[in-house]
ROLUM-26593 format. One record per residue (C-alpha): residue number from 0; z, y, x. Coordinates in nm, 2 decimals, decimal comma. Each point is the difference from the previous one (the first is absolute). Layout:
REM residues N
R   k     pz     py     px
R NUM      Z      Y      X
...
REM end
This chain:
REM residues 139
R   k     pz     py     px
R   0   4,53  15,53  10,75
R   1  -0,16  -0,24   0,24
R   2  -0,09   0,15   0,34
R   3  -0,41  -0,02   0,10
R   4  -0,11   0,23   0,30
R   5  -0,09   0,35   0,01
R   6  -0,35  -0,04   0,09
R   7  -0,20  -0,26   0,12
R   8  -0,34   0,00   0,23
R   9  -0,14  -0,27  -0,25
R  10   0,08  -0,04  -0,33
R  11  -0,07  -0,33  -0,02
R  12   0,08  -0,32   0,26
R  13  -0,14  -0,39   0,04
R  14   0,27  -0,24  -0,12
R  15   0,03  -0,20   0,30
R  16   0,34  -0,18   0,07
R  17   0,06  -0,10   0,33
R  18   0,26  -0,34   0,07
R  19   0,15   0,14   0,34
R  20   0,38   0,06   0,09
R  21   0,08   0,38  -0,04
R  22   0,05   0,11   0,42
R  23   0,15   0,39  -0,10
R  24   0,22   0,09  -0,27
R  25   0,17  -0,39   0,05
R  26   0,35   0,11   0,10
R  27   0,29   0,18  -0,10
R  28  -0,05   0,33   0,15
R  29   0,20   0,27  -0,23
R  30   0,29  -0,19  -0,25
R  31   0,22  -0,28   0,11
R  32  -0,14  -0,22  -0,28
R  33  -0,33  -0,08  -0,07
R  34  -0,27  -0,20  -0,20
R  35  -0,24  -0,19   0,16
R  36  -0,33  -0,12  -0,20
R  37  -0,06  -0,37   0,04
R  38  -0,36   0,04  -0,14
R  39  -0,30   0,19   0,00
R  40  -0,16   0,20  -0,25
R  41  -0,03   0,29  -0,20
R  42   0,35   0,20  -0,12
R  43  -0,06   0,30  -0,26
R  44   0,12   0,32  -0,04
R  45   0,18  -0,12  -0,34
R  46   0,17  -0,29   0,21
R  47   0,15   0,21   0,29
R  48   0,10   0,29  -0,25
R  49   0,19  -0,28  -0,21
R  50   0,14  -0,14   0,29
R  51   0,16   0,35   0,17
R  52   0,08   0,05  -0,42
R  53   0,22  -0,34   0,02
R  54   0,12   0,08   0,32
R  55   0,11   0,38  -0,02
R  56   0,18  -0,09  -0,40
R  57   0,19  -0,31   0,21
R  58   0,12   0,23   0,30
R  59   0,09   0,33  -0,23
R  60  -0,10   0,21   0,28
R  61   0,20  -0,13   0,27
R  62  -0,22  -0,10   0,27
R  63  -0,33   0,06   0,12
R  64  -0,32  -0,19  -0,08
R  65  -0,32   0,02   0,17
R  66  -0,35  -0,13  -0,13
R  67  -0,19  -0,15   0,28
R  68  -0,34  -0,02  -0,18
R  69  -0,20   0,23  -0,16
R  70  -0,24  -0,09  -0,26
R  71  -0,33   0,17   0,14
R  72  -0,30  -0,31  -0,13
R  73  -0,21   0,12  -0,28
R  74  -0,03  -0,31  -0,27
R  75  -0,26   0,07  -0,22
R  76  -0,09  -0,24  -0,31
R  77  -0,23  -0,03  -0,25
R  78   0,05   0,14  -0,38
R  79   0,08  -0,34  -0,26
R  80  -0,35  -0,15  -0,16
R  81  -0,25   0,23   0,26
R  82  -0,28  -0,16   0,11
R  83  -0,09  -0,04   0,35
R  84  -0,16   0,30   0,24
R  85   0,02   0,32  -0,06
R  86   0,20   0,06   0,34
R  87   0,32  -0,06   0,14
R  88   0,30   0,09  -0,23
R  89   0,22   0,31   0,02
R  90   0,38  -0,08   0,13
R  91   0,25  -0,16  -0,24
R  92   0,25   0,02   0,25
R  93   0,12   0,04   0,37
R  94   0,17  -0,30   0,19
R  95   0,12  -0,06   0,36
R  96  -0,14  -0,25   0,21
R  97   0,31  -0,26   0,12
R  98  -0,04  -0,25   0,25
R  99   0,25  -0,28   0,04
R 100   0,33   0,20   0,24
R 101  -0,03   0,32  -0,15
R 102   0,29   0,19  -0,06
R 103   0,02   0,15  -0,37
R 104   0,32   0,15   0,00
R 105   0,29   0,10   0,16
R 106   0,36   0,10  -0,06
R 107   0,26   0,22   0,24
R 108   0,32   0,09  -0,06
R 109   0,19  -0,25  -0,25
R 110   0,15  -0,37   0,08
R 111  -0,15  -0,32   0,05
R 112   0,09  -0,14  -0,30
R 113  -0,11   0,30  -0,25
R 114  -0,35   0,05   0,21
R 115  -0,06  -0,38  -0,05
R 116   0,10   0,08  -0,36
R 117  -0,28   0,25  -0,03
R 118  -0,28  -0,15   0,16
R 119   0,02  -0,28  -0,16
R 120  -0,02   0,22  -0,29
R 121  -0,33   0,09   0,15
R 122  -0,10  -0,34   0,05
R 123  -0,06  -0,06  -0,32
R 124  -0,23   0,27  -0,06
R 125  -0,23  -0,15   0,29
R 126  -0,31  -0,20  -0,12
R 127   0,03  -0,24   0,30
R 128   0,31  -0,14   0,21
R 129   0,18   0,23   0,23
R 130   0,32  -0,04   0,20
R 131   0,30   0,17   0,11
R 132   0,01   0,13   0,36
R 133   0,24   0,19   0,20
R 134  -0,04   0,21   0,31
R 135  -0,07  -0,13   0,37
R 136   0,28   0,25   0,19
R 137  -0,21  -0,11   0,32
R 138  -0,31   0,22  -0,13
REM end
């Protein structure tokens, strides 16, 4: 099941996008391995769960894997064939807000080769271009 918050103070949000470079949550902080979004946009709930899904069924629980985002946007949309008015929509679905450097995902505990093997794995679950990062030991 997709994760969504457990309450919210508004249940609906403007769907602004903003173009800046992510400035927290942009380096490997908790895995050795990480990926890094290249782009900015909007990541669902169904995309991270299929990504941890990929990644958890590659790694047969060795490892550790930690989500870095949290999908916490309301996305509302309109019903096919309704005309306009009537107010805003209810949610269809909740998304994360990315901005290009933000860390998705990140894996502890297995070798270089297999962790590359697994996020790349993930990669391909990502609606927009990500890359592979390791850890900065001078952090």
């Amino acid at each position: 099941m997709p994760i969504m918050p457990k309450r919210v103070k508004h249940r609906k949000q403007m769907r602004r996008v903003k173009n800046r470079n992510a400035t927290r949550g942009n380096y490997v902080a908790f895995g050795e391995y990480g990926l890094q979004c290249l782009e900015n946009g909007w990541l669902t709930a169904r995309q991270i769960e299929a990504g941890r899904i990929a990644a958890t069924h590659f790694l047969r629980r060795e490892g550790k894997i930690f989500i870095r985002v949290f999908p916490d946007k309301p996305i509302s949309k309109k019903p096919l064939e309704t005309r306009m008015g009537k107010g805003k929509a209810e949610t269809e679905y909740w998304a994360a807000v990315v901005k290009p450097g933000t860390i998705l995902y990140e894996i502890a505990g297995v070798p270089q080769n297999i962790a590359k093997q697994a996020l790349n794995r993930i990669a391909h679950k990502m609606p927009f271009r990500v890359r592979l990062v390791e850890r900065r030991h001078g952090m």
